[in-house]
C-alpha positions, 0 to 999 in steps of 0.5 A: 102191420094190420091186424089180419097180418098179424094173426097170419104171422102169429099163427106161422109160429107155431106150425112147428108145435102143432099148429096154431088151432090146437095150441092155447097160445095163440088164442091167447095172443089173437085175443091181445091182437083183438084188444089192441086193434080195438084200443086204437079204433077211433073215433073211439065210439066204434071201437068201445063195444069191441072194447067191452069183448075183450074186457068180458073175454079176457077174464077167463085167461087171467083167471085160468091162465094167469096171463096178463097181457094187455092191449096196451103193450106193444107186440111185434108180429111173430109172436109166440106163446109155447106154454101160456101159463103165469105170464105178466107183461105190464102196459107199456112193454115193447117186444119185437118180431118173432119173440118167445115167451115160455111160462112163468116169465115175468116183465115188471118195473124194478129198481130203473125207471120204466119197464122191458124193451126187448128186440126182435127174435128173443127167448125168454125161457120158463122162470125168467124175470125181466125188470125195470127199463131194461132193454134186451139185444136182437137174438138174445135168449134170457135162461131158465130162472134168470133174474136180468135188471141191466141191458143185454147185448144183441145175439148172447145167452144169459143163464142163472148160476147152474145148481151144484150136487153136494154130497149128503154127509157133507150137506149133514156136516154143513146143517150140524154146524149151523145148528152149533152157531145158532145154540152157542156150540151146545147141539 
């Protein structure tokens, strides 16, 4: 797709949250979208003063908003930024059409080889980490929270254990018992 095809696709995402002039989000992408249309110019002699802009513009993004999207990740069209806050998605990533990423998501190397791949029309909500070559299913949608370090199967949700009330005596109860182990039964 063309770079102008791509905005136009980006901006539809959001008409549903306000609208893309108003939402960091996609200013966020259009910047990704401008330096990834500029590392492909070539000859690259052309392309290096529009280099140089996104280098000098995208600073304030990864200091403000701690967004590390390079230009070298591989984005389809569609995609969507709701909350663009503590995002890292290293070079090399691929994510398809119309893919959600909520804040503080992390797509990083891990203990397989390579880094996330994901299908067209995930969500990766707040929280979530995606690690290593790692590759996830059309219309998946990864939890809050959720650490995933194995593929995942096309159209399933994957959440992290949900948390538990406990009563407080029991919780008090819990923490006395330790406290006895660690002294050797004295408190």
């Amino acid at each position: 797709m063309s770079f102008f095809s791509n905005i136009r696709a980006d901006a539809a995402r959001y008409i549903d949250i306000g609208g893309w002039y108003g939402n960091l989000g996609f200013w966020v992408t259009l910047l990704y979208r401008f330096g990834s249309w500029a590392s492909r110019m070539r000859p690259r002699i052309l392309g290096f003063p529009f280099l140089v802009l996104y280098r000098l513009s995208v600073i304030p993004v990864r200091f403000f908003l701690h967004v590390y999207l390079p230009a070298q990740t591989v984005i389809g069209e569609g995609f969507r930024l709701p909350h663009p806050h503590l995002i890292l998605i290293p070079p090399g990533s691929k994510l398809g059409i119309n893919c959600t990423i909520y804040h503080n998501v992390t797509l990083g190397h891990g203990s397989s080889p390579g880094v996330p791949k994901l299908a067209d029309n995930v969500v990766v909500f707040s929280g979530a980490k995606i690690l290593g070559g790692t590759r996830i299913g059309e219309y998946a949608h990864i939890g809050v929270n959720t650490v995933v370090m194995r593929d995942i199967a096309s159209g399933v949700m994957v959440s992290a254990p949900l948390c538990r009330s406990i009563p407080m005596n029991m919780a008090e109860n819990l923490l006395k018992s330790q406290n006895k182990q660690r002294t050797g039964g004295k408190v």
